[in-house]
C-alpha positions as CSV (number, residue, x, y, z in Angstrom):
1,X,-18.6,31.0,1.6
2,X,-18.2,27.2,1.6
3,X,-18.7,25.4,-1.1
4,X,-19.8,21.3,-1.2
5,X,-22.0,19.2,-3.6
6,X,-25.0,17.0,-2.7
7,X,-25.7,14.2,-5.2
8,X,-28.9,13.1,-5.8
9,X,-28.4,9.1,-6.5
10,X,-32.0,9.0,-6.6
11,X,-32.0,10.5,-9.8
12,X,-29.0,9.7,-11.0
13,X,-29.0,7.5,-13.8
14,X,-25.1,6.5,-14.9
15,X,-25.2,8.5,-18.2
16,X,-21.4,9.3,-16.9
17,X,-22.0,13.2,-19.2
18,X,-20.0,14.5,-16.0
19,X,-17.1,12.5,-15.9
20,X,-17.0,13.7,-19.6
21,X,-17.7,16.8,-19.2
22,X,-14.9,17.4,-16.6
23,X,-12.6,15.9,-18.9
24,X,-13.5,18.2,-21.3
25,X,-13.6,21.3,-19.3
26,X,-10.1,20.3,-17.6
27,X,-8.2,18.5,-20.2
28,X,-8.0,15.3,-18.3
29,X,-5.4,13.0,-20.1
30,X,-6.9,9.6,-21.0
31,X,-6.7,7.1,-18.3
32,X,-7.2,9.8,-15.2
33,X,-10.7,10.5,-13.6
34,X,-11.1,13.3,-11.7
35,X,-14.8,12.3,-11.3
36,X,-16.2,9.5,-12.4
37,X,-19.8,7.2,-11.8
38,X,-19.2,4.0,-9.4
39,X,-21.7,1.5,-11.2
40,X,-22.7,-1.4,-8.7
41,X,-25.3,-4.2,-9.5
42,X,-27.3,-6.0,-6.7
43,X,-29.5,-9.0,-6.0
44,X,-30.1,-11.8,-8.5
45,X,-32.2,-12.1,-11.4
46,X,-34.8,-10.7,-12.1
47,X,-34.6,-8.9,-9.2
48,X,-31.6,-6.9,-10.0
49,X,-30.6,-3.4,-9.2
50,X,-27.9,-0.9,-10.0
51,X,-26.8,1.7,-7.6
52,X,-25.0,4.5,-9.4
53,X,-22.5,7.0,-7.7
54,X,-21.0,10.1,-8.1
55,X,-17.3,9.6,-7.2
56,X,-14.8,12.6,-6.9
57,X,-12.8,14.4,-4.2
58,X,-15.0,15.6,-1.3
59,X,-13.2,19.3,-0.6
60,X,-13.4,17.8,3.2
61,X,-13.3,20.5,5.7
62,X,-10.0,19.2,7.3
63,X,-8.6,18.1,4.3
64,X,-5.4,15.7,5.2
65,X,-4.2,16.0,2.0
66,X,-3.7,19.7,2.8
67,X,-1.6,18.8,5.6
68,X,0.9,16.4,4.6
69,X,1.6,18.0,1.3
70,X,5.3,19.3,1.9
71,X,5.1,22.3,-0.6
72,X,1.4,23.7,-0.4
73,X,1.0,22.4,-3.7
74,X,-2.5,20.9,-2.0
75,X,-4.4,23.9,-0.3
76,X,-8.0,24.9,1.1
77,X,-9.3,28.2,0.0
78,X,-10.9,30.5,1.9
79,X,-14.8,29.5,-0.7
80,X,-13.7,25.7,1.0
81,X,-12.6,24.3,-2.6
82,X,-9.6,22.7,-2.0
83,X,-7.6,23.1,-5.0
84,X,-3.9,22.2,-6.7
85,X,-1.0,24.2,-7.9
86,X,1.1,22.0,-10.4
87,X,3.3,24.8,-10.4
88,X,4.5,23.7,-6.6
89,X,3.7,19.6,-7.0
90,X,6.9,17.8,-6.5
91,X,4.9,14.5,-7.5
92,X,6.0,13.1,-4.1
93,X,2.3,11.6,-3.9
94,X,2.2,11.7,0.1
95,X,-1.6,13.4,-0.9
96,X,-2.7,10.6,-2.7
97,X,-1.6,8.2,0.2
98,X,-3.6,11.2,2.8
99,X,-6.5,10.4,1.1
100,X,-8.9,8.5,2.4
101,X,-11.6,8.5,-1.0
102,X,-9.1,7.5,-3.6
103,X,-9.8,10.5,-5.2
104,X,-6.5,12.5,-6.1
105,X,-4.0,10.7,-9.0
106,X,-0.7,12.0,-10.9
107,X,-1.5,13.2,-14.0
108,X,0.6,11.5,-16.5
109,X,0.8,14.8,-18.7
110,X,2.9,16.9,-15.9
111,X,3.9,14.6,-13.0
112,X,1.7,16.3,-10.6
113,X,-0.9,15.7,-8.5
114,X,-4.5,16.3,-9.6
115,X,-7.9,16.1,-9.0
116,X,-11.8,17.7,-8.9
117,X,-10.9,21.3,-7.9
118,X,-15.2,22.2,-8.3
119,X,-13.8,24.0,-11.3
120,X,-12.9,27.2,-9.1
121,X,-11.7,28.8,-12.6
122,X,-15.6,28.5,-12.9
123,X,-16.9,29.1,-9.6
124,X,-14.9,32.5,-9.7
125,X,-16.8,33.9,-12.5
126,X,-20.3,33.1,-11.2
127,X,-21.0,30.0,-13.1
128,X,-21.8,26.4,-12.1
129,X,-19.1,23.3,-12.8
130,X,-19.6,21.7,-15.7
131,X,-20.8,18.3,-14.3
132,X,-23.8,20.4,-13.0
133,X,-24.3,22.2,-15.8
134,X,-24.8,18.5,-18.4
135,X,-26.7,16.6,-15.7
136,X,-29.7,15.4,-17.9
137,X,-31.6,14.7,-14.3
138,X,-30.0,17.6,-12.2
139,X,-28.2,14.7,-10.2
140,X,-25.3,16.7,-9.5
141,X,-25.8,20.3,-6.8
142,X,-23.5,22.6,-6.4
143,X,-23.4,25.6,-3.9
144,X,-22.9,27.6,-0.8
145,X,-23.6,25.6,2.9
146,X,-23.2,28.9,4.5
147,X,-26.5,30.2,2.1
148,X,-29.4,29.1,3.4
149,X,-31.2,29.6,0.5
150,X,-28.5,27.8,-1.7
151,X,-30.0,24.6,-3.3
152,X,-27.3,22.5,-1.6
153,X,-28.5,23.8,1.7
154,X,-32.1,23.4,0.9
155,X,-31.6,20.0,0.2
156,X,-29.7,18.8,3.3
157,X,-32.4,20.7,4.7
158,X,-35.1,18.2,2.9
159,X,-33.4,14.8,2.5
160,X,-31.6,12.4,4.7
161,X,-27.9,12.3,3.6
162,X,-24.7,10.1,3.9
163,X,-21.0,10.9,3.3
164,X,-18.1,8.2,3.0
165,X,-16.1,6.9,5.6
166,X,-17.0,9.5,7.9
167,X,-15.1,7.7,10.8
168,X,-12.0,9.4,9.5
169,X,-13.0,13.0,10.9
170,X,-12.5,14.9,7.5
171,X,-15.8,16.0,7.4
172,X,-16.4,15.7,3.7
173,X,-18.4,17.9,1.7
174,X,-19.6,15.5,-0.8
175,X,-22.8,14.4,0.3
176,X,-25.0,11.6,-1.1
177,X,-28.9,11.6,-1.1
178,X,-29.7,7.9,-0.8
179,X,-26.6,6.4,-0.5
180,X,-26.4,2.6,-1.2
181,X,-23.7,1.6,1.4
182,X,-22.5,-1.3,-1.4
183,X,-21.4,1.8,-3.3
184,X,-20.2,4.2,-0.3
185,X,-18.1,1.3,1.0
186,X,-15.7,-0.5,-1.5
187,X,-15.7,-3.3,1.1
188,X,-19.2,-4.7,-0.4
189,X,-17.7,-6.0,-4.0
190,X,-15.5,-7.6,-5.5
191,X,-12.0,-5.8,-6.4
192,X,-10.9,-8.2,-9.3
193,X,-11.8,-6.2,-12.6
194,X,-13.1,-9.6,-13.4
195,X,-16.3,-8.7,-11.6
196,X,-17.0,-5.9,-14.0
197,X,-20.0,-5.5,-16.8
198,X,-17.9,-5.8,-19.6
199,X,-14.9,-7.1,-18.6
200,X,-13.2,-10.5,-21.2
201,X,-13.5,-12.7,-18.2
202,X,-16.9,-13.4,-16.1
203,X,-16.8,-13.3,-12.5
204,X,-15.1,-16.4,-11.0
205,X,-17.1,-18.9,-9.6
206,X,-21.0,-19.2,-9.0
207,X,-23.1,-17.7,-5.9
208,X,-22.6,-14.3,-4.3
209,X,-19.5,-12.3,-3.4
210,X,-17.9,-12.5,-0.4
211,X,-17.5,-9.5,1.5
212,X,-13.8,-9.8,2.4
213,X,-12.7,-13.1,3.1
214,X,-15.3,-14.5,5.7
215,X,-19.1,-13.6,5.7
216,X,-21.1,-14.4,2.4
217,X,-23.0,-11.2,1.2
218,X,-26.9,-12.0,1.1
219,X,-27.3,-10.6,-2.3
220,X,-24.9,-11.0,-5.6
221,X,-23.0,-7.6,-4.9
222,X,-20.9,-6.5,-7.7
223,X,-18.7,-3.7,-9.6
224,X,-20.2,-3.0,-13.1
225,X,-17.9,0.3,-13.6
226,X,-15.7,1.7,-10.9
227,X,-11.7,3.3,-10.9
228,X,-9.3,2.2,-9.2
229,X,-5.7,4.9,-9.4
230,X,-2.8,2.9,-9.2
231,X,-0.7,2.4,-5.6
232,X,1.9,5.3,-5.5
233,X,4.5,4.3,-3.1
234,X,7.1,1.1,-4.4
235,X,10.2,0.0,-4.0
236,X,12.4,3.0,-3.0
237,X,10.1,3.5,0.3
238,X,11.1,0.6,1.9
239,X,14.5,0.7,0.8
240,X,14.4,4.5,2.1
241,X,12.9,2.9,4.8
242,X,16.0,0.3,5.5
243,X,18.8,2.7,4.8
244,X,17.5,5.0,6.9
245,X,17.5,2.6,9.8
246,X,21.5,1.4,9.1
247,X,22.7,5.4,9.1
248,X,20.6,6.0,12.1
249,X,21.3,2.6,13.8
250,X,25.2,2.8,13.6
251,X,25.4,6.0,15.1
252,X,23.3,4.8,18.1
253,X,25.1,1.7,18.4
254,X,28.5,3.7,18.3
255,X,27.7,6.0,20.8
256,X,26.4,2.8,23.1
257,X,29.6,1.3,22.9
258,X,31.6,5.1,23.2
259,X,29.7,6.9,25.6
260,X,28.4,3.4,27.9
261,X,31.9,2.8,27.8
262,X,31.6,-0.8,26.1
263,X,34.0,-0.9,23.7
264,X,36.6,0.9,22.8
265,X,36.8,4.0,20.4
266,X,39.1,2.3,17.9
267,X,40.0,4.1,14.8
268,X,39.3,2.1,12.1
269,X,35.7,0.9,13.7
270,X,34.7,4.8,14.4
271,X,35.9,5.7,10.6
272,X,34.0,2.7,9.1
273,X,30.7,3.3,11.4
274,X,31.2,7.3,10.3
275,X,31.3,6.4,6.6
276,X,28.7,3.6,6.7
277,X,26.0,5.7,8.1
278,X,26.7,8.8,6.4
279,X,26.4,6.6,3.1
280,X,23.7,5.4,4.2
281,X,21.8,8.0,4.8
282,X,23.1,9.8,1.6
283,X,21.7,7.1,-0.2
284,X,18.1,7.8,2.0
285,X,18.1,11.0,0.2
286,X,18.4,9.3,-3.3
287,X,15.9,6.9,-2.6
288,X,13.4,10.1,-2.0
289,X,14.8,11.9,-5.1
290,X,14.1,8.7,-7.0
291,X,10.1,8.4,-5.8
292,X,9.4,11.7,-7.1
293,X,7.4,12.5,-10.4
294,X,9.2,15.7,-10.6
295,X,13.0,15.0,-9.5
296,X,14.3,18.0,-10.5
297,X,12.2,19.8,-8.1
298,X,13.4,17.7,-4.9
299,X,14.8,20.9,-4.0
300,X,11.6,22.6,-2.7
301,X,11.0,20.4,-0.1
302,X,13.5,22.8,1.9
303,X,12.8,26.2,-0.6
304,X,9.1,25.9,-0.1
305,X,8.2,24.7,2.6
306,X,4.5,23.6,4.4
307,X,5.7,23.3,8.3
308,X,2.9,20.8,9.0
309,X,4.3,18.1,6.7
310,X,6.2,15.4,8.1
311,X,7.7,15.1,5.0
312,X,9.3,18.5,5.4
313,X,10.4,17.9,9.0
314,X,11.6,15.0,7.8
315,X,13.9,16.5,5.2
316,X,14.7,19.4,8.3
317,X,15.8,16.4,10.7
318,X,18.1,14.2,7.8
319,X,19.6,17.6,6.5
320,X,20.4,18.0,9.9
321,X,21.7,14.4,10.8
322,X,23.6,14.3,7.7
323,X,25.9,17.3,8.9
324,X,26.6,15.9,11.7
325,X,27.8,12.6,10.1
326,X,30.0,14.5,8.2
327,X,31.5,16.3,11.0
328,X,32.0,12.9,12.2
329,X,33.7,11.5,9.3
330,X,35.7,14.2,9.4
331,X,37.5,14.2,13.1
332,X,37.6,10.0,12.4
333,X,39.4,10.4,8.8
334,X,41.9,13.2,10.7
335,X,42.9,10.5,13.5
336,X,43.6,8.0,11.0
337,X,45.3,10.0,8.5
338,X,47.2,12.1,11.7
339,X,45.9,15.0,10.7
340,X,43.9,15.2,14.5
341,X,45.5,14.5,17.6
342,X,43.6,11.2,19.0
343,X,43.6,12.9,22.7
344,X,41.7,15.8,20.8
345,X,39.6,13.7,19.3
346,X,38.9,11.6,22.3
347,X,37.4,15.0,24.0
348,X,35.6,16.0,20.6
349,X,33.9,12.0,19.9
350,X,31.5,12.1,23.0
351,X,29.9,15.4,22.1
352,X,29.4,14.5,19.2
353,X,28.1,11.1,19.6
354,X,25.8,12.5,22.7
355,X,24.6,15.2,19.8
356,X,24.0,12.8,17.1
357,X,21.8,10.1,19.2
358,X,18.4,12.6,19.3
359,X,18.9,13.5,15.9
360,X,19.6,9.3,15.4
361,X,16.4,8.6,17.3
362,X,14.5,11.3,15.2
363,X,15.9,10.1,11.9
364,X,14.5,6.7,12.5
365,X,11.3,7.8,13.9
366,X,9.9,10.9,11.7
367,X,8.4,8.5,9.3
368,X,6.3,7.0,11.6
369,X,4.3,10.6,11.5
370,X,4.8,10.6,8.0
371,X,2.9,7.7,8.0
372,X,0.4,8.8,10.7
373,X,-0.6,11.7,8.2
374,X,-1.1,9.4,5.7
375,X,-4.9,8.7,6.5
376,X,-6.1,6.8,3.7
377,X,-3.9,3.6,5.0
378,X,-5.2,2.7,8.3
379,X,-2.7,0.1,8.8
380,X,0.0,2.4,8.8
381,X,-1.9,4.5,11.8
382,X,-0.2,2.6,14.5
383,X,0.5,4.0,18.0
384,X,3.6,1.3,18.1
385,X,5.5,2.9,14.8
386,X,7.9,5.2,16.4
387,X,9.2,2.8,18.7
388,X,9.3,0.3,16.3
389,X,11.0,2.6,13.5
390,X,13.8,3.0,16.4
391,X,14.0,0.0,17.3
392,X,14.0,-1.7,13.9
393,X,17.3,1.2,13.2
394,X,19.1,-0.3,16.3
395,X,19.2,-3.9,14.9
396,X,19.8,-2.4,11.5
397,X,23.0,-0.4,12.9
398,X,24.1,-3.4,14.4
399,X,23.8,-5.9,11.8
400,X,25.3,-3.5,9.3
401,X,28.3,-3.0,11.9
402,X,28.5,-7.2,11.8
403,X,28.0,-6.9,8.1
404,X,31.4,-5.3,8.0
405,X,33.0,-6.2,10.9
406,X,35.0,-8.8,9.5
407,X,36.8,-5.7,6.9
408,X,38.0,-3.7,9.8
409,X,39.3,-6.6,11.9
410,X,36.7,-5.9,14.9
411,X,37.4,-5.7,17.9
412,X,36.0,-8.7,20.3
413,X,34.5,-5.9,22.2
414,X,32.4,-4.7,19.5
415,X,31.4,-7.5,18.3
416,X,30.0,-8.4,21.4
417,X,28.3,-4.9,21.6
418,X,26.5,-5.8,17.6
419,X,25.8,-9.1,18.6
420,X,24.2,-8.4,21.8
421,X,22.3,-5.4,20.4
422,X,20.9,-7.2,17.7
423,X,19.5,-10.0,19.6
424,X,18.1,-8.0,22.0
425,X,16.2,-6.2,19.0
426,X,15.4,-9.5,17.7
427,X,13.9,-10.3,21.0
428,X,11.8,-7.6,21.8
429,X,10.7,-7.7,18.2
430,X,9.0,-10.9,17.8
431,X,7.6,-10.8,21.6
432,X,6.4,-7.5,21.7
433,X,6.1,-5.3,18.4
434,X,5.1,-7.9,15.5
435,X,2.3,-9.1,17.6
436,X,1.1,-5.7,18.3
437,X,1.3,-4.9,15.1
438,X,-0.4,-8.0,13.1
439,X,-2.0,-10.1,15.8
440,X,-3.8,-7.5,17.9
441,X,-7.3,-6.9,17.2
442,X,-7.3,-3.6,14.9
443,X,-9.9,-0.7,15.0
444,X,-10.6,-0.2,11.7
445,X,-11.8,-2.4,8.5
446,X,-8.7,-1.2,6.3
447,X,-6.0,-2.2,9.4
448,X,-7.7,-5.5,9.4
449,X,-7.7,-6.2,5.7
450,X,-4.1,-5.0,5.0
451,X,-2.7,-6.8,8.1
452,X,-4.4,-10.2,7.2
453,X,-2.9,-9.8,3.8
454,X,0.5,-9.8,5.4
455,X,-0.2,-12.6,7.8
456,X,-2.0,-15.0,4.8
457,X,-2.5,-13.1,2.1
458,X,-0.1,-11.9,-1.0
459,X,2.8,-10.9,0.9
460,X,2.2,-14.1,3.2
461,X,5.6,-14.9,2.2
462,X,7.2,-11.4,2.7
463,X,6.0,-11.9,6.3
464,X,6.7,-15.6,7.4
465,X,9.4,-16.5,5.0
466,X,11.4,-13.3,5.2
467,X,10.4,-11.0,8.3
468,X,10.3,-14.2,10.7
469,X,12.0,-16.6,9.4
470,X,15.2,-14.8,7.4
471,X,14.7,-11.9,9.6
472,X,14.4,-13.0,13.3
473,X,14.7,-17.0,13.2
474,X,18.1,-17.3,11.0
475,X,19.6,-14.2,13.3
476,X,19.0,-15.9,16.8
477,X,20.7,-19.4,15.1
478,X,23.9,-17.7,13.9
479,X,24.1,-15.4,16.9
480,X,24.1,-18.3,19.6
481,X,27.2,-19.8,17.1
482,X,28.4,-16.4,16.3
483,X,29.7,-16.0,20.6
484,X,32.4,-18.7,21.8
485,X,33.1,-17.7,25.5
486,X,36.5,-17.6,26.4
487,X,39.7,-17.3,24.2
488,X,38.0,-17.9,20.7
489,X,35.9,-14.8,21.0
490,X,33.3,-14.2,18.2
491,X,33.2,-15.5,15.2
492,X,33.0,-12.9,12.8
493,X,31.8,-14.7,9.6
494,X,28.6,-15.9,11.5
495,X,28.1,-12.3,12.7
496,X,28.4,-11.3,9.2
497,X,25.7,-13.9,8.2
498,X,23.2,-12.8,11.1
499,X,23.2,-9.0,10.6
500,X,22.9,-9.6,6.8
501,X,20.1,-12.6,7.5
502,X,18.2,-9.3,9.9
503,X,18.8,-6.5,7.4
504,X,17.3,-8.7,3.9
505,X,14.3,-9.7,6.4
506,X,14.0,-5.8,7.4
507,X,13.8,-5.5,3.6
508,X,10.8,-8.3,3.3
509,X,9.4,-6.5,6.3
510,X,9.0,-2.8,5.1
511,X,8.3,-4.4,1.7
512,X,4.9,-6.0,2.8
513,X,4.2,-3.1,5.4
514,X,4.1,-0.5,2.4
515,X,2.4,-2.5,-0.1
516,X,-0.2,-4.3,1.5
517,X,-2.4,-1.3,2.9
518,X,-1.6,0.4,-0.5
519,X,-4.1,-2.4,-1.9
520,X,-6.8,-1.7,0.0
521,X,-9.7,0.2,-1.5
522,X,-10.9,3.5,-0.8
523,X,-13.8,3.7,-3.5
């Protein structure tokens, strides 16, 4: 069996009796849709029409919310329905970013994920969902593709049909019998809720919409009823995202200057560089905890586990790199205190350093496939991430190490090492990875909207104030002070004031690069 819906939008008529009876049938808390009718008007008076649509999830084939979800809380059945177990949600909504149709939310009732599950509870016993069942018009078909005498398979069989954003390979199983594309593609209208019917305020301005910030539409386009879940991921992301980078970036940057031979394994700088990225990647663990819905379930990331998710691996690969850290702490605190021999130590350090730079280079670069199996945010697709994640963890490892250089009394070898690191990163960063990342020409729609509303749009100042200017301009200033050739050495205060200039414009940086393709709309 495989289940799917076709909806006829040429008899639909925006009654909205299924988004009520779903609530019904599923106890739907008020302000959650897990289907609901996308109302658009379009052309001008009196010639005016509305296109009315259907809206729910679309129990794809290749569902990606399936595969990121780290406790198979999200799962296809064997029927095709893919359905939800709040008994397994964490609430870490990494399925809500997956999805490309906007069409999973956290129920504010439990603090798990939910959505249209074709009312299997239904299905099971023989009987139709209840949106099918109150149709006044029969708008709404539900049945068996692999039936050919199903009346979802007679009617692909007898009208043209569309599905949304079909570029993203999910193969949906929501299909649409005359499909406007203003209402398949939330590109076509306006996203203030100004635009809507019976909103207080009237649309701003006179004329027709613009479709995105360029071409004029050649007809008034416009939302007159449309939801809009609210953008999951905030702050403790891109902080995750930060002190991630510093714990993996110190350990890199120590076992540069240890193993290359640059600088000397003194015992205070090893102790502080052992502590400060072990902290640092404690606190990455409380940041996750902290973005959950369900804290107190954290837990199950590791106790039930979906090997697929990157979120999982992820928690494998900092478990991991967290151990190690604190096998390092431990040999550094027994030189200082006496308790290890530092000739012992000397042969232990290496091995551990070479053994902790993979699991470094992984820490800082597992997100980027967190983020690759987060389809619904196309920005966030980028075949430049990983590099960048690692790169962007060397400079933070560096400027941390600056940051507190001037505690430990630093040596002038390793302050040369930070200072040298972190402009190079600097460097490379503006020449090679920003452009990539927000100049380039990008493939999709969403890419291009999110990445132009870094570059001039809400989080303009995120970008150009704080990435560039606090981030990689202030930096490359106090560096070239920070370095007096010859007996003075470095400067450690302007050190200080560079690596913390990079790290609060790394901030700004993952701040915008979270947010912005958040905002942009996928119904």
């Amino acid at each position: 069996m495989n289940y799917a819906f076709v909806i006829r939008n040429d008899r639909c008529i925006g009654c909205h009796a299924c988004s009520t009876a779903c609530k019904a049938e599923n106890a739907v808390p008020v302000g959650v849709h897990r289907t609901w009718v996308k109302t658009v008007e379009t052309g001008r008076y009196p010639d005016v029409r509305r296109h009315f649509q259907v809206t729910r999830c679309n129990h794809c084939e290749r569902p990606p919310c399936v595969e990121i979800c780290p406790t198979r809380a999200m799962y296809r059945r064997p029927d095709g329905i893919v359905e939800f177990d709040p008994d397994r949600c964490i609430g870490c909504k990494a399925c809500l970013q997956a999805c490309p149709y906007d069409a999973i939310h956290i129920d504010p009732a439990t603090g798990t994920a939910a959505k249209c599950h074709f009312c299997a509870h239904r299905v099971e016993v023989g009987l139709e969902p209840p949106c099918v069942v109150v149709c006044p018009e029969h708008a709404i078909l539900a049945g068996d593709l692999d039936d050919p005498e199903s009346e979802v398979s007679r009617a692909l069989a007898t009208h043209p049909v569309t599905v949304r954003r079909p570029e993203q390979g999910t193969r949906p199983k929501l299909f649409y019998v005359e499909g406007a594309d203003v209402a398949l593609d939330p590109r076509f209208t306006d996203p203030s809720p100004a635009g809507y019917a019976w909103s207080e305020a009237p649309p701003a301005g006179e004329g027709p919409i613009r479709i995105g910030r360029g071409r004029v539409a050649g007809e008034l386009v416009r939302s007159a009823w449309d939801i809009h879940h609210k953008v999951p991921w905030h702050w403790p992301v891109p902080a995750y995202l930060v002190s991630k980078g510093i714990g993996a970036g110190v350990l890199l940057v120590a076992a540069l200057g240890v193993l290359a031979g640059l600088a000397p394994a003194t015992p205070a700088v090893m102790l502080t560089s052992a502590i400060t990225a072990l902290a640092m990647v404690a606190l990455t663990a409380v940041f996750l905890v902290l973005d959950l819905e369900r804290p107190e379930r954290f837990a199950w990331v590791l106790l039930k586990s979906h090997t697929k998710s990157w979120l999982v691996r992820g928690a494998w690969i900092l478990t991991a790199f967290g151990a190690l850290l604190t096998g390092w702490c431990a040999l550094e605190a027994g030189v200082v205190t006496g308790v290890i021999d530092p000739g012992q130590a000397g042969t232990i350090r290496p091995w551990l350093l070479g053994a902790g730079v993979p699991l470094a280079v992984l820490t800082a670069a597992y997100t980027a496939f967190l983020f690759g199996q987060a389809e619904g945010r196309d920005l966030w697709q980028s075949p430049l991430l990983p590099a960048h994640l690692v790169l962007q963890a060397l400079g933070a490892g560096a400027g941390a190490l600056l940051v507190v250089g001037g505690a430990v009394a630093m040596p002038e070898a390793w302050g040369a090492l930070a200072l040298l690191v972190l402009g190079a990163v600097v460097v490379l960063d503006l020449a090679l990875f920003i452009p990539g990342e927000f100049a380039i020409s990008h493939g999709t729609e969403g890419a291009r909207e999110a990445a132009l509303a870094i570059r001039r749009g809400r989080w303009r100042r995120h970008f150009w104030g704080g990435s560039i200017a606090l981030g990689h301009v202030v930096p490359l200033l106090l560096l070239g002070a920070a370095w007096v050739p010859g007996a003075e050495g470095w400067v450690p205060w302007l050190g200080a004031g560079a690596g913390g200039a990079f790290l609060l414009g790394l901030w700004l940086h993952e701040v915008a690069w979270v947010e912005a393709p958040q905002r942009v709309r996928n119904s």
